[in-house]
matplotlib code that plots the C-alpha trace (Angstrom):
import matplotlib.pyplot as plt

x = [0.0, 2.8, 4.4, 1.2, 0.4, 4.4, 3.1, 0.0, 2.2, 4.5, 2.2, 0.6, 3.5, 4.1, 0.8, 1.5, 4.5, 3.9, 0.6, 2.8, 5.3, 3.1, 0.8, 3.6, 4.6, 1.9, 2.0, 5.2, 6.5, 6.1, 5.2, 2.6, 1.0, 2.1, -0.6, 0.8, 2.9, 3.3, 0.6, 2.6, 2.7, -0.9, -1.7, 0.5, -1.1, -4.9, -3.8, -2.7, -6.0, -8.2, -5.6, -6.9, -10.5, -10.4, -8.4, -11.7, -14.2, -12.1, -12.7, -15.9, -17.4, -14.7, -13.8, -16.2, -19.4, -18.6, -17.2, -19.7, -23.1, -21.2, -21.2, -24.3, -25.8, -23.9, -24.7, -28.7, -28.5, -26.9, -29.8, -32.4, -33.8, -35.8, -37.3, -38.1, -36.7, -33.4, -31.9, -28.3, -29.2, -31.0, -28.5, -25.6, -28.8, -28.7, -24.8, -25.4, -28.1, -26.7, -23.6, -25.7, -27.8, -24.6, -23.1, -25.8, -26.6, -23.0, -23.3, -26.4, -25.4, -22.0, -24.8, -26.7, -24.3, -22.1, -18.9, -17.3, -18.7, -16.7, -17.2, -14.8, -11.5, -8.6, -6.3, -6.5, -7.1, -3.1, -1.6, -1.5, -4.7, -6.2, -9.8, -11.2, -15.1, -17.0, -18.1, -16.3, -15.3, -12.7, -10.4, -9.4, -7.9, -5.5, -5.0, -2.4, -3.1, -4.8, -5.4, -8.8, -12.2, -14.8, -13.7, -17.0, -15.8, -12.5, -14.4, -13.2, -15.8, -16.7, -12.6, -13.0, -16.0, -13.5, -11.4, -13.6, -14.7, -11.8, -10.6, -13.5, -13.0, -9.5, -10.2, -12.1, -9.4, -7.4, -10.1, -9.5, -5.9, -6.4, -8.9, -7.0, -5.9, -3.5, -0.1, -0.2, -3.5, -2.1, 0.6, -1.4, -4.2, -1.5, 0.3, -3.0, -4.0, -0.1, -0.3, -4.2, -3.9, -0.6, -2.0, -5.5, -3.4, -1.4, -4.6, -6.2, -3.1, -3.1, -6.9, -6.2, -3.7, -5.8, -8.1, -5.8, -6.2, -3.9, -0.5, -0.6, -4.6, -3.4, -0.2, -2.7, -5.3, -2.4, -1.5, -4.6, -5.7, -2.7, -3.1, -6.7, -5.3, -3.3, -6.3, -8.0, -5.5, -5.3, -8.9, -8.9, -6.1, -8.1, -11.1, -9.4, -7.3, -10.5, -12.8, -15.8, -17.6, -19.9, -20.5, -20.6, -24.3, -22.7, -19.5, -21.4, -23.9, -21.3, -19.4, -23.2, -22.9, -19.5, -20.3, -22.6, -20.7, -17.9, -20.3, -21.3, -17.9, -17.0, -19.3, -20.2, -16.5, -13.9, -15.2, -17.1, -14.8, -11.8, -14.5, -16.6, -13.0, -12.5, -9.3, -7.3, -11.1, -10.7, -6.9, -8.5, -10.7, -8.0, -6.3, -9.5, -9.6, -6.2, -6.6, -9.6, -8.0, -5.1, -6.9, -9.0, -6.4, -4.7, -8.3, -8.1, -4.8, -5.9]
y = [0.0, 2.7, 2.1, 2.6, 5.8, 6.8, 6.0, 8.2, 10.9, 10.6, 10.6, 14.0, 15.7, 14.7, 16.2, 19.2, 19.7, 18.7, 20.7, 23.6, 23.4, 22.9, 25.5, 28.2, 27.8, 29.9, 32.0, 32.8, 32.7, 36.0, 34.5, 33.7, 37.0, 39.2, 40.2, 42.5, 39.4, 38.5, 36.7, 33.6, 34.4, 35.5, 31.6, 29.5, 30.9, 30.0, 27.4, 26.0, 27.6, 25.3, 21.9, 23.6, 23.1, 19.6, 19.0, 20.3, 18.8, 15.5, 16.1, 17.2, 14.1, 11.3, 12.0, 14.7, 13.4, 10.0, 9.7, 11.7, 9.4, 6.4, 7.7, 9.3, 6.4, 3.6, 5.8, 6.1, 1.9, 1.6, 3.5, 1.7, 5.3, 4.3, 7.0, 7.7, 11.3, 11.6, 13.2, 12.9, 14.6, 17.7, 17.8, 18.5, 21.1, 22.4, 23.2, 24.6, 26.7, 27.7, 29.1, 31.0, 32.5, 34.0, 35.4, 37.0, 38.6, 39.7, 41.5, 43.0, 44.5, 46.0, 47.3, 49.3, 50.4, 51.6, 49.9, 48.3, 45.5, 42.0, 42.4, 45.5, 44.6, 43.1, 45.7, 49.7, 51.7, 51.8, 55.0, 54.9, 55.5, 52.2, 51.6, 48.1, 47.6, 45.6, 43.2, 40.3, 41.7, 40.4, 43.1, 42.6, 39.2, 41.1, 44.2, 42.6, 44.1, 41.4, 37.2, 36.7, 39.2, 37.3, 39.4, 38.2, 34.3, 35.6, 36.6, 36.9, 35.5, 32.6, 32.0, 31.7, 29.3, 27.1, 27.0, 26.6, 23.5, 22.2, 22.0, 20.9, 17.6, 17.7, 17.4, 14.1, 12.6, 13.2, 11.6, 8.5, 8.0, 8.6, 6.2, 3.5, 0.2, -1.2, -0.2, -0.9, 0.6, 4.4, 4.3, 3.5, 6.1, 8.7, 8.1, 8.9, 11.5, 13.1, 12.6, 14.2, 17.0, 18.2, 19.2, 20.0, 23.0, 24.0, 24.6, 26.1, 28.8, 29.3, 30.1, 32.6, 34.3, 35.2, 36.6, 39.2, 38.0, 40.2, 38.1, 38.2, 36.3, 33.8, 32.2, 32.3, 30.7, 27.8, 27.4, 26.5, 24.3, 22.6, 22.3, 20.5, 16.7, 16.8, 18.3, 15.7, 12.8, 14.2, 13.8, 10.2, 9.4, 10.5, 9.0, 5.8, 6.2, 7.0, 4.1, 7.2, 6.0, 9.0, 12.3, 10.0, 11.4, 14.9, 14.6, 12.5, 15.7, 18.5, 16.3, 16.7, 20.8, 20.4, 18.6, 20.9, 23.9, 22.5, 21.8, 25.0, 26.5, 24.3, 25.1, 28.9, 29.7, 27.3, 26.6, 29.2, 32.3, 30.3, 29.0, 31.8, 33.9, 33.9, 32.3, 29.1, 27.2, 23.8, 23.7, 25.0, 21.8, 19.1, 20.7, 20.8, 17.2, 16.8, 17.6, 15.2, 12.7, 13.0, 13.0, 10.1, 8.2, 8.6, 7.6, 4.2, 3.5, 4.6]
z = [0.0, 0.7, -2.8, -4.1, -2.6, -3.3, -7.4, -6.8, -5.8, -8.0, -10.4, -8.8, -9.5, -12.7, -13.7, -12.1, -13.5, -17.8, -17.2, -16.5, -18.7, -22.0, -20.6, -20.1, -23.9, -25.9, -22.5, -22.3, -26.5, -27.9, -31.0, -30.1, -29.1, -31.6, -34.1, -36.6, -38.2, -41.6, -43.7, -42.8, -39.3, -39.3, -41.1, -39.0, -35.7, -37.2, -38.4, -34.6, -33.5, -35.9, -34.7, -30.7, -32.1, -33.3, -29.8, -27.9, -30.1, -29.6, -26.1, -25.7, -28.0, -26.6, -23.4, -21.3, -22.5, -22.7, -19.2, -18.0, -19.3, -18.3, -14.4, -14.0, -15.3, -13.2, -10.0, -11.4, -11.9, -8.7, -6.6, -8.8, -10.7, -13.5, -15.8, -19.2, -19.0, -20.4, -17.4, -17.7, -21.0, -19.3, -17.0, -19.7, -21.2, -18.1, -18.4, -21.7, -20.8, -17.3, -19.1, -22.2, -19.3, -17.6, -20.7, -22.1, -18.6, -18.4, -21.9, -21.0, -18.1, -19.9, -22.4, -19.9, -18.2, -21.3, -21.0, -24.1, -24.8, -25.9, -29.7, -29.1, -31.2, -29.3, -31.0, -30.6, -33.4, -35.4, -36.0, -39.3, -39.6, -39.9, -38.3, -37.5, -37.2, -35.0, -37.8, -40.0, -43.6, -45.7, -45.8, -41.8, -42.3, -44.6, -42.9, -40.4, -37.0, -35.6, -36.4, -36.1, -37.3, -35.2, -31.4, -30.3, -30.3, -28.5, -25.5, -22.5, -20.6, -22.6, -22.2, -18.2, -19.1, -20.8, -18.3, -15.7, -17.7, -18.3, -14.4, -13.1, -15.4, -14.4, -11.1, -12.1, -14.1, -11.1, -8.8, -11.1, -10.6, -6.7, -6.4, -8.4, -5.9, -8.7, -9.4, -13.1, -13.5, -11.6, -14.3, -17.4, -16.8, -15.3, -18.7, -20.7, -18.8, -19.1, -22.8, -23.1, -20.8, -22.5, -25.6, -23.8, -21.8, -24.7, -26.7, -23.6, -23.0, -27.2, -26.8, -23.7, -25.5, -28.4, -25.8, -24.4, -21.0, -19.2, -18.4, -14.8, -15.1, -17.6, -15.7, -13.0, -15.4, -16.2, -12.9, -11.4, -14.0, -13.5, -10.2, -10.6, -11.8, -8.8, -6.3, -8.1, -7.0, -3.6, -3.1, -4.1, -1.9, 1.0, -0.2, -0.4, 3.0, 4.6, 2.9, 1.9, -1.0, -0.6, -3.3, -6.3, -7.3, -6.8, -8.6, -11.4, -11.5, -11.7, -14.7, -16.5, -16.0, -17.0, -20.2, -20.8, -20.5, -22.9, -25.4, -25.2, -25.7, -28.4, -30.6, -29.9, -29.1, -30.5, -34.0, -35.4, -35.3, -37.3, -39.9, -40.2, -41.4, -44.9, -46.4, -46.6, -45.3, -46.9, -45.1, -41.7, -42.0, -42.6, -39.4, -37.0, -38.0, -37.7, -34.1, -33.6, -34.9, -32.8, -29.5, -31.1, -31.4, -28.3, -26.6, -29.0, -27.5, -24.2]

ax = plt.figure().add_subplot(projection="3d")
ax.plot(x, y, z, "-o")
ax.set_aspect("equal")
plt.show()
């Protein structure tokens, strides 16, 4: 049992440590945020934004959902609830809506009270002259001040959704690790989870970046979510020391809002401002699937 818990550590702080490290890349690499590059530069960076999509949508339709209808209906079987209401379903609505509900109210109150609102452009008015307006047109993919024209996907609230997601599953791929009695099985999932949540957190910091959160709020973005897997652990190692087999109807109802959330984000963040801007389309598809199909095989192999 103590080498166990000595893998289960170990294992903590590997997590915590890869997580940090691939997050800290598109954080910390001014390449990344510069946004008067060349038309290279300019491709290259959506280009890794559309290979971050096909990583999320991966994720939202292999691992978050999946996981999450596979628990909430063992702990439904397991206290004999029999309905014909899809309710793990409404639950994940309920995510979804829960999340439109909050960012609509947030805009509407920056409305009425007359603060910028998100759709504002990411980049200042140049001094050359140059103006941007609040819409997509054509001539702002080429005018090389900024990457993307849709500043209503890179919001910055529907950015701390993601995030806020994304840790709150962490926290239960951790809890999967920490609850593990088998030595093999700790370093098999560990290694899955090291592999996934790698290029999960580079994406994640690549789609914080683009957001213009301020520097000091995305390290502390990336440190916190790395620090989830290994809150995660932590909790199943108590759990386990302990022998509680109780919260599994909670934690199976807060992966349904989770779900929900990401599915929201997905599809009314990640996706739609990359395909909805013109140019180079047919090569933004092959790497959104490229990124799918990455993640999909890695959860094969898994």
């Amino acid at each position: 049992m103590e080498y166990l818990l000595e893998v289960k550590v170990g294992a903590l702080l590997g997590l915590l440590f890869l997580t940090l490290i691939f997050g800290f890349i598109p954080a910390r690499v001014r390449w990344f945020r510069r946004t008067n590059g060349s038309e290279i530069h300019r491709t290259v960076l959506s280009l890794i934004s559309c290979f971050a999509g096909g990583v999320f949508l991966a994720a939202c339709f292999l691992d978050i959902i999946p996981d999450y209808l596979s628990d909430i209906n063992a702990e439904l079987n397991a206290r004999k609830v029999k309905t014909d209401f899809p309710l793990p379903e409404f639950i994940m609505a309920a995510g979804f809506f829960i999340v439109l509900i909050l960012e609509k109210s947030v805009l509407n109150c920056r409305e009425i009270s007359g603060a910028p609102d998100e759709r504002a452009p990411l980049i200042p008015e140049s001094q050359s002259g140059h103006r941007h307006s609040h819409g997509a047109h054509p001539d702002l993919e080429a005018s090389g001040h900024h990457v993307h024209v849709d500043f209503q996907a890179h919001s910055s609230f529907r950015s701390f959704m993601l995030f806020l997601s994304l840790s709150l599953h962490s926290v239960f791929e951790g809890l999967a690790i920490g609850l593990q009695n088998s030595n093999s099985k700790v370093l098999e999932i560990c290694i899955a989870i090291l592999v996934h949540k790698s290029i999960i957190v580079f994406s994640l910091s690549v789609k914080l970046v683009q957001s213009s959160v301020p520097p000091l709020w995305l390290a502390a973005y990336i440190a916190v979510f790395a620090l989830m897997s290994p809150i995660g652990i932590a909790i199943g190692i108590g759990v386990m020391e302990a022998q509680l087999g109780a919260g599994v109807l909670i934690q199976a109802v807060l992966e349904g809002l989770a779900a929900g959330t990401f599915v929201y984000i997905t599809f009314l963040e990640i996706l739609p401002h990359e395909l909805n801007s013109p140019g180079k389309q047919l090569l933004k598809v092959f790497f959104i699937l490229l990124g799918f199909a990455i993640m999909a095989a890695l959860t094969f192999l898994g």
